[in-house]
C-alpha positions in Angstrom: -12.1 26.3 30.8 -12.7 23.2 32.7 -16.5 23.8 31.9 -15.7 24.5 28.5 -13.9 20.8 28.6 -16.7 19.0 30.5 -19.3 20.0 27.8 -16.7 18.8 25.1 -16.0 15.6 26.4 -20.3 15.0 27.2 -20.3 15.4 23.9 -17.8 12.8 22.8 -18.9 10.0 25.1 -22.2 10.7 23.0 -20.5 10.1 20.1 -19.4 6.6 21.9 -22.4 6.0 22.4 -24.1 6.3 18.4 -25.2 2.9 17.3 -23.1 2.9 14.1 -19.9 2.9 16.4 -20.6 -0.4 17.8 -22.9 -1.3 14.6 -20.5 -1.1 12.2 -17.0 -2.2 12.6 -15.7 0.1 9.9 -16.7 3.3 11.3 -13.1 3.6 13.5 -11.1 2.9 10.2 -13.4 4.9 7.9 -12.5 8.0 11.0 -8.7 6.7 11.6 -8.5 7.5 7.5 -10.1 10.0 7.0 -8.1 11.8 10.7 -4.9 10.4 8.9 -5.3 11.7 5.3 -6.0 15.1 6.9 -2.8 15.5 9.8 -0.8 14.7 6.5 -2.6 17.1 4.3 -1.8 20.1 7.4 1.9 19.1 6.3 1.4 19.4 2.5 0.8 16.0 1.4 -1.5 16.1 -1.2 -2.9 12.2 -1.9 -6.7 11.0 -2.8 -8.5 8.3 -0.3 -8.5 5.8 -3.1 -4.7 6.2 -3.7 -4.2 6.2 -0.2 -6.3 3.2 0.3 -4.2 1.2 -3.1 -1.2 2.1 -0.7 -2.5 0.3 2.2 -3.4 -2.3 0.0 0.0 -3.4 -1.4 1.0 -3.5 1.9 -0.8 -6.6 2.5 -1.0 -7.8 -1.3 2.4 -8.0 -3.1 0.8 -8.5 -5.9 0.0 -4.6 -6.2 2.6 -2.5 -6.7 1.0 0.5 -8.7 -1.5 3.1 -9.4 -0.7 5.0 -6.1 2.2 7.9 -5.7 4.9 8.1 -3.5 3.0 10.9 -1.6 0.0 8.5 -1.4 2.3 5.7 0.0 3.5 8.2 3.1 -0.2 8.9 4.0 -0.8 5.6 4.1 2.5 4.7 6.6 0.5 8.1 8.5 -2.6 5.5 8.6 -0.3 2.9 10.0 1.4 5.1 12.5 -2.3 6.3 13.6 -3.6 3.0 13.8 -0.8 1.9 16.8 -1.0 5.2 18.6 -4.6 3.7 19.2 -3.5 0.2 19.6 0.1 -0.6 20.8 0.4 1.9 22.6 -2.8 2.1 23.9 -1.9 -1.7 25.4 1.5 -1.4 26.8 1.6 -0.5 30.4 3.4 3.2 30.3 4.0 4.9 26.9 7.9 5.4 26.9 10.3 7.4 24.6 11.0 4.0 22.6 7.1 3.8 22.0 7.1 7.5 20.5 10.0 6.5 18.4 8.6 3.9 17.4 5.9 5.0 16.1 7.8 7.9 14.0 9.3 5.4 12.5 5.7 3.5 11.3 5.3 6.9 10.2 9.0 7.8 7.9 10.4 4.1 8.2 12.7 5.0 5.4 13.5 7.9 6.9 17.5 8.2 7.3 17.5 10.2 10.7 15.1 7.6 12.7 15.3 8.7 16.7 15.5 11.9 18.5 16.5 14.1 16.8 21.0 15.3 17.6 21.0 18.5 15.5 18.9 22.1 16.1 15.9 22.5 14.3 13.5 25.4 13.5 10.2 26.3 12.2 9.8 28.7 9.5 12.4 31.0 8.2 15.4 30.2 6.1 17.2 26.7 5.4 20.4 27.8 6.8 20.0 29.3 10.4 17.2 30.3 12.8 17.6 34.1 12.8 14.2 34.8 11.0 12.4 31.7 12.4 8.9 31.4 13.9 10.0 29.4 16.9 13.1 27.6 17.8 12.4 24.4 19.5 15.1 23.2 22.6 18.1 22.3 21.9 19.1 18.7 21.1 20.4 17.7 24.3 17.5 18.7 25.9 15.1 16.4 24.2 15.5 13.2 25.7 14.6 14.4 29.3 12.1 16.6 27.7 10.4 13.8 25.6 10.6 11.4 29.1 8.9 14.3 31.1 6.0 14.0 28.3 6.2 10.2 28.3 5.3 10.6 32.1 2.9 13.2 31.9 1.2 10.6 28.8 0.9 8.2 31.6 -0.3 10.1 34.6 -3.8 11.9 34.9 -4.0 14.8 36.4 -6.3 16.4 34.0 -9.2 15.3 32.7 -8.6 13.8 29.1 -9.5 16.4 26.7 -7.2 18.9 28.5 -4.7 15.6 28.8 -4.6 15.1 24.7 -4.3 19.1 24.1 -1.4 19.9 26.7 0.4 16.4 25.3 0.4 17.8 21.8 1.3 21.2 22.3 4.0 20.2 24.5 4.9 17.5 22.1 5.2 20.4 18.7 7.2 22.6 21.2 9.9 20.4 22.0 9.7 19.1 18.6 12.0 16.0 18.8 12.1 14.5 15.3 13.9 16.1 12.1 10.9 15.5 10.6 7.0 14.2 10.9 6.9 16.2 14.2 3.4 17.3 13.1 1.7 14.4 12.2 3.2 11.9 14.9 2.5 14.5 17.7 -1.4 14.8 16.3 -1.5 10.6 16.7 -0.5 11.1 20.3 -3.8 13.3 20.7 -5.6 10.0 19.7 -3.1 7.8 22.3 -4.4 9.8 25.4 -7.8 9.2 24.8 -7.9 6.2 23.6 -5.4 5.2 26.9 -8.3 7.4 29.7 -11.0 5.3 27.6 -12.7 8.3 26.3 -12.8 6.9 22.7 -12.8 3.5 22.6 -14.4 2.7 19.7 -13.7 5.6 17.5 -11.2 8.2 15.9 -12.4 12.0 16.6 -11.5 13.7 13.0 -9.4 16.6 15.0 -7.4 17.0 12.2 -9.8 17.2 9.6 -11.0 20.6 11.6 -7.5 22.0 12.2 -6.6 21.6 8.4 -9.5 24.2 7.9 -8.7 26.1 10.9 -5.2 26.5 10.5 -4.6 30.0 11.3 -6.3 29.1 14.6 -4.4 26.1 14.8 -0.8 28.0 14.7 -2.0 30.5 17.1 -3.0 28.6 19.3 -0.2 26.5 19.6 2.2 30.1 19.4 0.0 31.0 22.3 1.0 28.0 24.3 4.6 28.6 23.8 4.8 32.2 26.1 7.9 33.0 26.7 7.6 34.8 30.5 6.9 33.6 34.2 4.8 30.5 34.0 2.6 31.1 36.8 1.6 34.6 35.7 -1.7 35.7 34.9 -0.2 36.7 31.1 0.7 32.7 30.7 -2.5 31.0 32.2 -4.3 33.2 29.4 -2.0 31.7 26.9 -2.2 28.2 27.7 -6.5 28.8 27.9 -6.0 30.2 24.7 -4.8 26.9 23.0 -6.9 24.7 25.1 -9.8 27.1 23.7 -8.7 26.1 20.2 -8.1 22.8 20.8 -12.0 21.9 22.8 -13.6 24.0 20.0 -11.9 21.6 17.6 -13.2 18.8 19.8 -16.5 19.6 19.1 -16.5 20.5 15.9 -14.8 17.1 14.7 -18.1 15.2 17.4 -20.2 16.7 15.3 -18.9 15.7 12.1 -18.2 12.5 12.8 -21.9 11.7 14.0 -22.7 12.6 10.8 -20.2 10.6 9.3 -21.7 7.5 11.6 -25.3 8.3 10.4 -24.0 8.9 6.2 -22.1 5.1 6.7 -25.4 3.8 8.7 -27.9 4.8 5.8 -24.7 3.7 2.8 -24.8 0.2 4.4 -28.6 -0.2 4.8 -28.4 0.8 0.4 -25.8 -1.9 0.1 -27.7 -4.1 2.1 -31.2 -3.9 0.1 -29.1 -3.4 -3.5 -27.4 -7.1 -2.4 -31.1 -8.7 -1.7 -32.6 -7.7 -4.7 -29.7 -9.2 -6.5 -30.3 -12.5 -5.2 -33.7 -12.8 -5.4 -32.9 -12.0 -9.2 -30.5 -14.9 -9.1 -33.1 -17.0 -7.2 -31.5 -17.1 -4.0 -32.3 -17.0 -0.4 -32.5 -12.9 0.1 -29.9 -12.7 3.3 -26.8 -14.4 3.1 -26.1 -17.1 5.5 -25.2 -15.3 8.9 -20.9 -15.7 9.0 -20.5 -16.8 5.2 -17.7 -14.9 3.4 -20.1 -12.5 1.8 -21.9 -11.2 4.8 -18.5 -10.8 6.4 -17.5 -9.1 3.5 -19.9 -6.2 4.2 -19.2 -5.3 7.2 -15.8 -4.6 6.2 -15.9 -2.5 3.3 -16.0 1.0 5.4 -12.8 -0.6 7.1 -11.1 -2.2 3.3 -12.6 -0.5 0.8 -10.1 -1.5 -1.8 -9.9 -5.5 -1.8 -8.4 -8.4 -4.1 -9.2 -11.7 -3.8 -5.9 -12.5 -1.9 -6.3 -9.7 0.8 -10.2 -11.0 1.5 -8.3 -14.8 1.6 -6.4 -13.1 4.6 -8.6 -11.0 6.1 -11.8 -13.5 6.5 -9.3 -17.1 6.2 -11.1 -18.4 3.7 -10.3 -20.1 0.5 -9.4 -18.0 -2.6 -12.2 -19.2 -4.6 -14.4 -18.3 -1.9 -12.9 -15.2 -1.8 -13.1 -14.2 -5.6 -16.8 -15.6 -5.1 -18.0 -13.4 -2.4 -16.6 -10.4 -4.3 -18.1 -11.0 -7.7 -21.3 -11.1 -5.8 -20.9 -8.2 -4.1 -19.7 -6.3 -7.9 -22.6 -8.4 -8.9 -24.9 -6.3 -6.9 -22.6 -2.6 -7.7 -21.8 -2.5 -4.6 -18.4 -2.8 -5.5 -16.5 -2.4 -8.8 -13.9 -4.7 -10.3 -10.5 -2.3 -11.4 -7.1 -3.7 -12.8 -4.6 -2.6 -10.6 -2.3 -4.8 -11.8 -1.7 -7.2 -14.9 -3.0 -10.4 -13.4 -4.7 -8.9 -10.1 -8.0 -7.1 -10.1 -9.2 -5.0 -7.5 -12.5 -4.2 -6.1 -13.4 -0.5 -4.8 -16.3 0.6 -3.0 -16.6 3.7 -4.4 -18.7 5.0 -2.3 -16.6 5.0 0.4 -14.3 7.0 -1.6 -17.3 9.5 -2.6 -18.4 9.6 1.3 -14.5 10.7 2.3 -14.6 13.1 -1.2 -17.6 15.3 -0.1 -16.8 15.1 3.8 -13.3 16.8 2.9 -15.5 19.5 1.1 -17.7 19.9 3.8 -14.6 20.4 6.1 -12.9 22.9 3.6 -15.7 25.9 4.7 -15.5 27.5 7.8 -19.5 26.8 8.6 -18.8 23.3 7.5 -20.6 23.9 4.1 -19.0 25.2 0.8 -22.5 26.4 0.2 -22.6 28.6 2.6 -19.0 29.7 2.4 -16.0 29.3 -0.3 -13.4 26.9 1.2 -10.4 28.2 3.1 -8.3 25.8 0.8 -8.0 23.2 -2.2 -10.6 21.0 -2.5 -11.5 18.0 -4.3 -13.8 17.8 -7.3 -17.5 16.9 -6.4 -18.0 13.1 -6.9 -19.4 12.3 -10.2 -22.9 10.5 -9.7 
């Protein structure tokens, strides 16, 4: 197993190592996204990338306020919650229980039951009692001391980080300390250890987008985990290798994929970037935008923002609003963007192919080789992008 780890983990500090992850800055949001989108879709939540991304967009425009469900608005709050597993509490010196709180509440913040959870909870079975559940989690008064133990164990390492992340989020489903959003919080906490031990600085590892697929595998292994006998028996050191198996194998499904999402975005940019040159040579201007001008900037973020209006680029680049409108009219100017009314006075501007790239990666995902043209897809799918 610890071999099994090492080759995982060479594999993602290669991954670190791709040009397109220090290259271009939107690579760890276009993988935080598409990682997000897919932990909510293991729990049934159904929303498209661009409905998801017109979500995150009213959160920083208030002058959107529609074409996006309510199901797309909790994905995005699972983008949010993602986003600060790999960032606040990434930075603050030891994780704590108020950090994991926290953070479910980024994820359900208008959920009524916010903070460990005070009642028994079960998975699978009836409404009404346990009797016929799968597995019954511990019960409420044992969570806080359970959740600190983890909190600890977050903070420590003893293990080397792969096995870190996988024993963190097994542990976290088993005690299973929230009413609700146990899944996709405890999936962000993955992300939190190995972002913390510096094993993935600079990007997301699409985990999720592989378990989704998986999921059989996925629920076994994590079943597995949970044995119910002597702990230091040869019976439970077989189970716990059994999700750890699951878990690497995961690993190094999702490194591959996302090299190849790093090398899809590489050769998208270098088409926006020769589409945009033509353009202004056929508007008689310099071919390259001045180096730091709000268009050039602009560029660079669309794998991050790929939904903008002229008030979010204002905040996002602090520049004036005519510059802003400016820069993205010359970017539709060269279809490299399109202009869409999302609301009566705002227009928006989507880079489409963004949406298409997340669109046929979720297809490629859906197959158990990785190719719905080599097998049918284990689940729903979108339709292929329109070209």
């Amino acid at each position: 197993m610890a071999q099994e780890a090492s080759k995982a983990e060479n594999l993602v500090r290669r991954l670190v190592a791709h040009p397109a992850s220090h290259g271009i800055d939107g690579l760890a949001r276009f993988l935080l996204r598409s990682e997000a989108i897919a932990s909510s879709r293991i729990e049934g939540l159904q929303a498209s990338p661009q409905q998801v991304a017109l979500a995150e967009l009213a959160d920083g425009d208030t002058g959107v306020t529609q074409g996006f469900t309510t199901t797309a608005k909790l994905v995005a709050n699972n983008v949010t919650a993602l986003r600060r597993a790999v960032t606040e509490l990434v930075a603050v010196e030891a994780v704590s229980t108020a950090d994991i709180v926290a953070l479910h509440q980024a994820l359900l913040p208008e959920d009524r039951n916010h903070g460990l959870r005070e009642v028994q909870n079960w998975i699978g079975g009836g409404n009404w009692h346990p009797l016929d559940a799968e597995f019954v989690p511990p019960p409420p008064e044992h969570v806080p001391a359970l959740i600190a133990d983890l909190a600890s164990y977050v903070n420590d390492a003893p293990h080397a980080p792969l096995i870190q992340a996988a024993l963190v989020h097994a542990q976290f489903e088993t005690i299973h300390p929230f009413t609700d959003g146990n899944g996709r919080v405890g999936r962000a906490l993955i992300h939190t250890v190995l972002t913390r031990r510096g094993l993935t600085p600079n990007a997301i590892l699409p985990i999720s987008l592989v378990l989704l697929t998986r999921s059989d595998e996925y629920v076994n292994g994590l079943t597995a985990f949970r044995y119910n006998g002597e702990m230091a028996s040869q019976e439970a050191q077989s189970a716990r290798n059994a999700w750890l198996h699951v878990f690497l194998t995961a690993t190094t499904t999702a490194v591959e994929q996302a090299e190849r999402f790093a090398d899809e975005l590489t050769e998208l940019r270098a088409e926006w970037l020769e589409r945009h040159r033509l353009f202004r040579q056929s508007r008689g201007l310099r071919p390259s935008p001045r180096s730091g001008s709000a268009v050039a900037r602009l560029l660079e973020l669309l794998p991050a923002v790929p939904v903008m209006t002229a008030r979010t680029v204002q905040q996002l680049l602090s520049v004036t609003h005519p510059a802003a409108r400016q820069a993205l009219e010359e970017l539709a100017g060269a279809r490299i963007v399109h202009p869409k009314q999302v609301e009566r006075q705002t227009t928006g501007y989507l880079a489409r192919e963004i949406f298409d790239l997340l669109t046929l990666t979720e297809r490629r995902l859906a197959s158990t080789r990785w190719d719905t043209r080599e097998t049918p897809p284990r689940r729903t799918v979108p339709a292929r992008p329109q070209r």
